[in-house]
N, C-alpha and C positions, 0 to 999 in steps of 0.2 A: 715527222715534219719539224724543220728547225723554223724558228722565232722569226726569223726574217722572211721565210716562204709562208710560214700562217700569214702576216701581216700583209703580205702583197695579197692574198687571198681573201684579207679581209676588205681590203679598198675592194679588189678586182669585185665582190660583193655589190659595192655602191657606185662605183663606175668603174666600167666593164676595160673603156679606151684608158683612162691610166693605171688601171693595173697591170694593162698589158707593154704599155711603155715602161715602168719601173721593173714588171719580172724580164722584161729584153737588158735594161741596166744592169740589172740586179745580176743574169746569167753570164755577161759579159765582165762583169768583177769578180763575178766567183771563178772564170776561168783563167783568172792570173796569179800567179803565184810567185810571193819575194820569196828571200833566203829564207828557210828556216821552217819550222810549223803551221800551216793554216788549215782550219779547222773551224766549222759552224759552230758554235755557241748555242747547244739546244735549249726549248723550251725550260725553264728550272724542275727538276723531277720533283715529283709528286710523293705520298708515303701515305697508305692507307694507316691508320689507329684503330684496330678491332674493339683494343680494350679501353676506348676513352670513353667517357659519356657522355652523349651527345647533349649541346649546351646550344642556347638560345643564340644564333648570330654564328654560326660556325659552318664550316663547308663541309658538304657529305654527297657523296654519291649514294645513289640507291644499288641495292645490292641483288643479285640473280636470286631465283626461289632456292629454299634448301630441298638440295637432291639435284639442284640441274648443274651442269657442268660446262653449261655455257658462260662463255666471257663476258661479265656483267656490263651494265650501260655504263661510259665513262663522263656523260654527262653532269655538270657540276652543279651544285643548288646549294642557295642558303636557309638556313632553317631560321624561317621569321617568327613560327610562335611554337610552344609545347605545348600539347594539350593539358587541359584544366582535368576537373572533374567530371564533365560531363565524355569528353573523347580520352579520355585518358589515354596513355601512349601511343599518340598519334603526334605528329608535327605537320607543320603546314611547312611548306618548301618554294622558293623561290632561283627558278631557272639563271644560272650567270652565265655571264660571256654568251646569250643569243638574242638576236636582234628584235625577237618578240618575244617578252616576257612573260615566261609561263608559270602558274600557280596549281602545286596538288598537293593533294594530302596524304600521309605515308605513313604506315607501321613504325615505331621509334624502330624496333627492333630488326628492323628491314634494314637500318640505315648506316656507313661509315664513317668516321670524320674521316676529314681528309688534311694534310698538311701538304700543303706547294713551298717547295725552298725556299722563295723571296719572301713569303712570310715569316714573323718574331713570333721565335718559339719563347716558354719561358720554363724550364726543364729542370723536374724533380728525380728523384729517387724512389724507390721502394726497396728494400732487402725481401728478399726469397730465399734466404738462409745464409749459414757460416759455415766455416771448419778453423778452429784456432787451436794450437799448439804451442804457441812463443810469445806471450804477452810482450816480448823484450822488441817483438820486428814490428813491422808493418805490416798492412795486409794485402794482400791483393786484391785486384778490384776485377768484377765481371760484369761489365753491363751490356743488357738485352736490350736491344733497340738500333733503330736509323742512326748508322754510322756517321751519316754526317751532321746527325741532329746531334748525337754525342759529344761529337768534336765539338760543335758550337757548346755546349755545358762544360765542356775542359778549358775551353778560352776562359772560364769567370775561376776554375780552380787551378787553372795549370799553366797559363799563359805564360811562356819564358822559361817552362822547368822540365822539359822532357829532354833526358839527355841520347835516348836512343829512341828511335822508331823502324819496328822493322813489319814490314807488311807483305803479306802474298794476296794480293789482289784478283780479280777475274780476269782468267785470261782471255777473254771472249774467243772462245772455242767454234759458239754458233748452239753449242749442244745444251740451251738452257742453262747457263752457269750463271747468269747471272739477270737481274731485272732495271729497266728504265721505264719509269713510269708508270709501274704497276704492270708491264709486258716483259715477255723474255725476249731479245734480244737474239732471232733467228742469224742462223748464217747468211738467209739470204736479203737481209736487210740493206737497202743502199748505203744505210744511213748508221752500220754497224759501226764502222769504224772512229766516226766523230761524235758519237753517243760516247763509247768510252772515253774519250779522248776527255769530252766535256765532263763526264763523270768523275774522273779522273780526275780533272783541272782544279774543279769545286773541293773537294777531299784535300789536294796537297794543299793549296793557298792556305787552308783554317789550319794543315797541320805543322806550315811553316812559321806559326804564332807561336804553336806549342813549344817548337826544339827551342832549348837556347841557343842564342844568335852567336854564340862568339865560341862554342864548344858544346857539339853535338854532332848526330848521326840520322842520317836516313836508307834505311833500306830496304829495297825492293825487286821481291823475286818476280821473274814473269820468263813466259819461253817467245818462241819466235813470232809467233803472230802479231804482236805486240810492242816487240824490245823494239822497232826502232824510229817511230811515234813516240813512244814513252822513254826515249834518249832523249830527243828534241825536246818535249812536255816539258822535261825535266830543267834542261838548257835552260829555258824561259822563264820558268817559276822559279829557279834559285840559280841566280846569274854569278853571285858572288861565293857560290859552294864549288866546293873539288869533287870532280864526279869522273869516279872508276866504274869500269866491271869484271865483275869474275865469271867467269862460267862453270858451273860443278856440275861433275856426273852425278845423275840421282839413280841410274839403274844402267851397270855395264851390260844385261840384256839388252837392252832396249826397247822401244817401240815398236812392233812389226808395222813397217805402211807399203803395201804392195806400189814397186815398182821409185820405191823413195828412199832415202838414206832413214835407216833408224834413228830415231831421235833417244838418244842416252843422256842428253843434261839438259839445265836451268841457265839464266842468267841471273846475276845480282847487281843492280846497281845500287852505288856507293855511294852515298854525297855527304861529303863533311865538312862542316862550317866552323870556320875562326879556326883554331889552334888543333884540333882533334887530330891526332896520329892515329897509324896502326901500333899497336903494342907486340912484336911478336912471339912466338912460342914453339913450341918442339916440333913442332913440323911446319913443311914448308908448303905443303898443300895440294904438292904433286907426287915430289921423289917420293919413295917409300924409305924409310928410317935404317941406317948402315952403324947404329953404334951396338954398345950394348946390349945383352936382352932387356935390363930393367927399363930401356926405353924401347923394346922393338914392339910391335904391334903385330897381332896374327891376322892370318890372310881372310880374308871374305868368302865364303863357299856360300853360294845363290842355289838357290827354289830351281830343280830344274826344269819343273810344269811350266809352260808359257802362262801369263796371266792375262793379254791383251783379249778383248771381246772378239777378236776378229780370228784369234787362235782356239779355233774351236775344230773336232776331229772333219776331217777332209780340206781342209784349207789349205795344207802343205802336203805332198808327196811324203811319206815312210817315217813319219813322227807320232806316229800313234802305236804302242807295243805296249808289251808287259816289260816288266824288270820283277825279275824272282828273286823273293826274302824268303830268308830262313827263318822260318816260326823262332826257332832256341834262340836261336845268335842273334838275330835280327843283322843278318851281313848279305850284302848281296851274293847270289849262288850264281848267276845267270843273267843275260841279256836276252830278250827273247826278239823273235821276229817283226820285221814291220806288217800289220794287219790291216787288211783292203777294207776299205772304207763300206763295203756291203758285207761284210763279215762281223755276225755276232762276238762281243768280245768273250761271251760268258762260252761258248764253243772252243776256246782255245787251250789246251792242254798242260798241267802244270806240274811241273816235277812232283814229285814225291817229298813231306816236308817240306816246302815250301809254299808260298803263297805271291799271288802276281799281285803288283800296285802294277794303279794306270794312271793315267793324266787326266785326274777327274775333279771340279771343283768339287766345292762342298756339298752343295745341291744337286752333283750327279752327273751335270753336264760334261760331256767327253771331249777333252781339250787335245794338245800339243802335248810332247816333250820338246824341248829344246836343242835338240840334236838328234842327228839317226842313231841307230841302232850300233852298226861300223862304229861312227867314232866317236859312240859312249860306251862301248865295251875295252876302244883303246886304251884310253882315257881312264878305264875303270882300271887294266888293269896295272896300270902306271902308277895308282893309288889316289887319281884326281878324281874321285866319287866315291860318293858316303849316303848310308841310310842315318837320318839325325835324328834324335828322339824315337827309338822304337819302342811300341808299348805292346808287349806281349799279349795283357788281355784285352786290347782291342782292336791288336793285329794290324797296328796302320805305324806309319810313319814317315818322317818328311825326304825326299830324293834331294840331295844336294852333288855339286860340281864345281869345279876351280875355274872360271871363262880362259878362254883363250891370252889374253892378255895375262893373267897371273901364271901361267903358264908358260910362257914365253920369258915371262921375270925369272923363274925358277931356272931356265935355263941359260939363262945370259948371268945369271948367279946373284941380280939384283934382288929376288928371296932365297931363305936357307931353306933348308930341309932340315930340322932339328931328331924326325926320328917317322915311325910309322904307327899309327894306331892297331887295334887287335885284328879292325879290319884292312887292316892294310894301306890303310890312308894317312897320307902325307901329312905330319904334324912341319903346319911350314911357320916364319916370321918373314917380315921386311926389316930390315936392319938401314941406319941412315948413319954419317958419318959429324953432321953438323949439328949444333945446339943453338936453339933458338933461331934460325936463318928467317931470313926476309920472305914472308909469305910471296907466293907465286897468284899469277892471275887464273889459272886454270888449275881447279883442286879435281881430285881422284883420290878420294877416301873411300874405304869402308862402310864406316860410320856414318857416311852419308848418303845410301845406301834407301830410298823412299819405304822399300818396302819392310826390310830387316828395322830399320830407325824411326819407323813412320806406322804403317798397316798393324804391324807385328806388335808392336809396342801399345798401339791401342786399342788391338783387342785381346792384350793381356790385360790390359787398366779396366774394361767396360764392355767383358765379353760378349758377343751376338750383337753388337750394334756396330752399324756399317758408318764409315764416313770415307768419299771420293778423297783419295789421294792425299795423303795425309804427310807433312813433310816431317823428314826425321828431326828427331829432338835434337839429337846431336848436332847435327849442320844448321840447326840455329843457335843451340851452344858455342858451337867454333866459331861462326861470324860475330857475334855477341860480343865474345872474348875478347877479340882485337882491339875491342873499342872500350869496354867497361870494365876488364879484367881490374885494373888500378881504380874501379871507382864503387868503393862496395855499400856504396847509397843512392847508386844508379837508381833513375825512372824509367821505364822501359816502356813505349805505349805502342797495341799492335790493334788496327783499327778495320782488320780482318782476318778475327782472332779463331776463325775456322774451328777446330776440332779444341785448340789451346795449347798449341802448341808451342808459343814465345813462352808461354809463365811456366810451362815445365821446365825450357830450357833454360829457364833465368834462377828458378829452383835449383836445380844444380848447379848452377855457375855459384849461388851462395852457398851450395853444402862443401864445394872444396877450398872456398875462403872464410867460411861463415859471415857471410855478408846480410847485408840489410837492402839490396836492392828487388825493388817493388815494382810490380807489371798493371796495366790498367789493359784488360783486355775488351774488347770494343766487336760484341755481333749481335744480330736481328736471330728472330726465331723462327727463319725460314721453312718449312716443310717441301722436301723435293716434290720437280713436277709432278711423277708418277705417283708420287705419295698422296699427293692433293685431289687425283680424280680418284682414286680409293675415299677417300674420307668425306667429297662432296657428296657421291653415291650414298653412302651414308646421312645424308641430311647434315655435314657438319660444316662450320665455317670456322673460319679465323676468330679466335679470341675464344670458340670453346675450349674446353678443360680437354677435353677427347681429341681436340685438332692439336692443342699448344704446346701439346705432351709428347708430341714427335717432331716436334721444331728443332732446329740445329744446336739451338743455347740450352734447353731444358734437356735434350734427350743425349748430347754430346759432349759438350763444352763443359756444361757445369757439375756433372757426373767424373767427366775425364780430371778437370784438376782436384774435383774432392780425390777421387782413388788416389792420386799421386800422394797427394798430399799423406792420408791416411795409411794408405800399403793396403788397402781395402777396396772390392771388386764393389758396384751399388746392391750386389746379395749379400755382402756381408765378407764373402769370401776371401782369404789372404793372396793375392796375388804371386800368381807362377810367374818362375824368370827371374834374372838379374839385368841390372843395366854392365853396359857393356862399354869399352874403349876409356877414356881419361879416368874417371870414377866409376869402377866396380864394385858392384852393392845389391842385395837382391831386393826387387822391386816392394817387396812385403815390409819394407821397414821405413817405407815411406821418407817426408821430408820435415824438418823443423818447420815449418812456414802456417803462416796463416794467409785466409782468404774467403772473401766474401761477396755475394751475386746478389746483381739489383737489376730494374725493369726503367727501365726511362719513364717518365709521366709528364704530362705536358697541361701546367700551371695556369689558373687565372691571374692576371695580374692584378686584380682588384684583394684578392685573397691571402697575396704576398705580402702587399703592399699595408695590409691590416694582420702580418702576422697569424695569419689564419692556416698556410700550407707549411709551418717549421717541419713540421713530422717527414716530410717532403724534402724540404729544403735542407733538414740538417746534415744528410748525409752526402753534399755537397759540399759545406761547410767544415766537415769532418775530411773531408779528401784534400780541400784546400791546406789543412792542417797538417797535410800529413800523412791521411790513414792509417794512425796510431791510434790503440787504445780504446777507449770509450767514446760514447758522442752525446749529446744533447738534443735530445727527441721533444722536449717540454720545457720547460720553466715553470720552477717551484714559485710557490709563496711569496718567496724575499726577491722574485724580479729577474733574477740571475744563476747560472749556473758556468762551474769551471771544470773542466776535465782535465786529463794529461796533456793535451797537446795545445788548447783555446777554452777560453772564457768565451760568454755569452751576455751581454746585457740590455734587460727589456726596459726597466723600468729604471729610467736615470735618475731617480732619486734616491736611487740604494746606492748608487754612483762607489761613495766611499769605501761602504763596505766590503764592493763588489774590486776596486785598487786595492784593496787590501791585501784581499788574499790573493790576487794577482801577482804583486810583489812577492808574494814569498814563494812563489813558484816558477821554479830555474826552468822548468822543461816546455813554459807555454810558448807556442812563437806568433800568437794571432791573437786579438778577440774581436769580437763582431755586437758592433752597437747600434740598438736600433732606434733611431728616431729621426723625423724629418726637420729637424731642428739644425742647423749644420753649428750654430755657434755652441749648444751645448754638445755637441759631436767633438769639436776640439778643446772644450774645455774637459771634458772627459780623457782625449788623447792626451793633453797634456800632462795628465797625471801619471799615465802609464809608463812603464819603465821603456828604454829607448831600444833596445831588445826584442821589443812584444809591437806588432806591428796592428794598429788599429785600422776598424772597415766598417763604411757607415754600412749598416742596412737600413730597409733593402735598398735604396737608391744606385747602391754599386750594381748590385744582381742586374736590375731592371736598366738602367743603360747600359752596360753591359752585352744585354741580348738585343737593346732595339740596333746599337751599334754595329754587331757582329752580323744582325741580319741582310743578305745578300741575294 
């Protein structure tokens, strides 16, 4: 229900005749439409906090019994007292927003806070650990929590200083990808489409605070459902930015969609504000590379099991067979027949020495191959198919193929043929004739490639954990580049940091200039649907240790950039594989970089405001600085504390001592003083060197967020 149909709903409540004259207005406005975007303006989304503690005056729903799996009451209530000693965790609750106000009394432990967006957050930190390597860089940041509650905590450290954003956002699919208001957001929602829209709307506005206004970047992947709503969005939210797009193949298979064109690529939209060019580089993003070998790139040989859910044995005509390997060689010997879909596979007869692969996932299920039988034996014996990684003693190994289109290069002579493998397979390149050309609007890489750059890559980093669709490193590396390559103190902030896929890529963007540019990666601790009735059956909820432990940020995200970071799997293991295309290296030797994962918490203002929440607060103040170095958790004795990057001072009577050693420290660019005193506030800044930029606390924090709240 959007905000204007509650509110006729609420009069039509108290008088029947004009509610029904306003919703006749009301329908007759919504059915006009100017140039451009128009779109409801829904209710402001909500965000449950499992892990808060429920505080006297705060909003909580009450929550389903544990073990039931029903969708709990969305009813709102404020919690007017705690229990004493006698009811001890119990609260008394009072009913909001209903027209007779209802009083009960409730389990503490039964109960959620809740945050609605047009309320003032006022937003801490926690560390949940490190991984550090490079005293000399920055760190990376990872924070767990409400995306947009996020952004609003980056307005007080970041405002004006993010030089790139690049986001892959929900494509609202329909398939549960994504939640408003504590719901998932079905396909068949009427109201699918200006849910994200508004979802959307809220997100870009806070994060066009962030970019700097006169050079910077936004970017944003989304496919069809989407892209042309979130053109217009875009239009509107940043009138004064250049806004491109590109479209990249992420998978030359494609999509299977009976009776539809296969879906093989992405969109990007581009927007770049004030001065910001493309920078460009050795490819152009389509052709394939005509010079030298030290700049030719090899060709792409694809999985050739279908992988779409819908590709599973009987869904296509003659795509279900064997293909016979040779135990010794591990080289194809054979192509076998196509096998009728009522015919045991294990019934089918196998050479001598050899052994049959089929089109089986992991778990056994019996899929596709990607072609008949005919013309992947053509094909084979052309030398465009290959058995890849064969391991003798476990008998298995991955079926690989040239697609059609690299096939067609090969023969129009736009790839070479440089020689043949043992088994007969085409050792090929793409060879390009130009240096540095004008990148194209429509790229067709390799390397961008979802599954080889994406799947593949992290479940070598974090084996046996799953994550939907995972975009390759690479193809956020190359759009990256465009923009940052000359900037190697880049801020990069990606504000649906999914599996973490920007900070790997920005990780290698500084390992081939050894840069110092630093990612602030930005997700919630989501547990997928299916996962969630698993663990409620269980008696578990949100906020236990047992539920929060298979959340997207603890079991994905913050696992995936340690490995990277380390060259180390979460068993300890040295990671199999090398990285592939610009910068070759095997994944085991990990990155210079450091990084570190924090939990959002949500502030008393009375607590701040008395220096009570620093422990909270300093790793704000530490990001404002920087994310260099050390931080300031406490204050000693003498009032004050100075790190590498900011001073700190509590007690302004140390004042002098505390300029002292300020002064003599070339690397500080901030300190933060506290007192509510504004003329000792600048009698203190004026002592400070003109370099070193002072900030009252907490006064800054705290307007700050009553301001940004929307």
């Amino acid at each position: 229900m959007s905000r204007l149909t509650e509110l006729v709903s609420q009069i039509k409540s108290k008088d029947s005749q004009l509610g029904i004259e306003l919703e006749k207005e009301f329908k007759a406005l919504s059915s006009r439409r100017q140039f451009g975007l128009n779109f409801e303006r829904h209710r402001p989304e909500s965000v449950e906090l499992p892990n808060r503690v429920v505080r006297k005056s705060d909003k909580v729903r009450v929550l389903p019994q544990r073990g039931s799996t029903m969708k709990g009451d969305q009813q709102l209530w404020k919690v007017k007292e705690l229990g004493g000693a006698k009811n001890k965790g119990m609260a008394i609750l009072e009913s909001i927003g209903e027209k007779e106000i209802e009083i009960k009394e409730v389990i503490v432990d039964d109960l959620v806070v809740i945050a609605e967006f047009q309320d003032y957050i006022y937003p801490g930190l926690v560390s949940t650990g490190k991984v550090e390597k490079n005293p000399e860089k920055p760190f990376h940041t990872v924070i767990n929590g409400e995306n947009y509650h996020v952004l609003k905590a980056l307005t007080f450290t970041h405002k004006g200083k993010i030089d790139a954003i690049y986001i892959d956002p929900p494509y609202n699919t329909g398939a549960k990808d994504w939640k408003y208001n504590n719901d998932y957001v079905e396909s068949e929602d009427n109201y699918r489409h200006s849910k994200w829209l508004a979802f959307m709307e809220r997100r870009l506005k806070i994060a066009k605070k962030l970019l700097i206004p006169d050079q910077s970047v936004l970017i944003i992947s989304i496919d069809e459902k989407e892209v042309h709503r979130l053109g217009l969005l875009i239009e509107q939210t940043f009138p004064e930015g250049v806004i491109q797009m590109a479209t990249s193949v992420i998978s030359a298979k494609g999509a299977f969609r009976p009776g539809k064109f296969s879906r093989v690529e992405e969109h990007l939209f581009i927007v770049t504000l004030g001065s910001v060019a493309i920078t460009p580089w050795e490819r152009n993003m389509l052709d394939p590379i005509k010079n030298d070998d030290n700049k030719a790139t090899k060709v792409e040989w694809l999985g050739l099991r279908r992988r779409e859910p819908t590709s599973t044995r009987g869904a296509r005509p003659n795509q279900f067979y064997p293909i016979f390997v040779n135990i010794e060689s591990g080289n194809i010997s054979a192509i076998g027949d196509a096998v009728e879909d009522d015919v045991d596979r294990e019934t089918v007869q196998i050479p001598d020495g050899s052994i049959a692969i089929w089109p089986l996932k992991p778990d056994g299920t019996e899929m596709l191959w990607g072609l008949t039988p005919k013309v992947l034996e053509g094909n084979w014996k052309k030398g465009f198919v290959r058995i890849n990684n064969w391991k003798k003693d476990t008998l298995s190994g991955n079926v690989q193929y040239l697609p059609s289109g690299t096939i067609d290069q090969i023969k129009n002579g736009e790839i070479v043929i440089k020689g043949h493998a043992k088994d007969n397979s085409v050792l090929a390149i793409k060879v390009t004739e130009e240096s540095n050309p004008p990148p194209k609007r429509v790229w067709n890489l390799p390397s961008h490639n979802a599954e080889t750059g994406g799947t593949n890559i992290l479940s070598a980093l974090i084996p046996g954990r799953r994550f939907p669709f995972p975009k390759s490193v690479y193809a956020i590396e190359d759009v990256l580049r465009f923009f940052i390559k000359d900037n190697e103190n880049a801020i990069v902030l990606d504000f649906f940091a999914g599996s973490g896929t920007t900070a790997h890529a920005v990780m290698r963007l500084n390992r081939q200039d050894d840069g110092k540019r630093q990612t602030i990666s930005i997700t919630n601790n989501e547990v997928s649907a299916d996962e969630q009735k698993k663990l409620r059956v269980k008696e578990l909820r949100p906020g236990d240790d047992n539920w929060e432990k298979w959340g997207i940020c603890d079991h994905i995200t913050k696992p995936r950039i340690k490995a990277a970071i380390t060259g180390k799997t979460p068993e300890g293991n040295s990671i199999e594989g090398d990285y592939k295309f610009t910068d070759e290296f095997p994944m085991s030797t990990g990155f210079d970089e450091n990084a570190e994962f924090f939990t959002l918490t949500y502030e008393s203002p009375i607590a701040i405001n008395h220096n009570l929440a620093l422990k909270h607060i300093a790793p704000l103040l530490w990001m404002r600085a920087g994310s260099i170095g050390s931080r300031i958790e406490e204050v000693s004795k003498n009032g004050w504390g100075v790190v590498e990057a900011y001073g700190l001072l509590v007690d302004l009577d140390k004042s002098s001592d505390f300029v002292e050693v300020v002064r003599k420290m070339d690397s500080l660019k901030m300190t933060y003083i506290v007192t509510n005193d504004d003329r000792r506030f600048q009698s203190v800044a004026r002592q400070l060197p003109q370099t070193v930029e002072p900030i009252r606390l907490y006064e800054s924090y705290l307007k700050n967020f009553q301001f940004t709240a929307e």
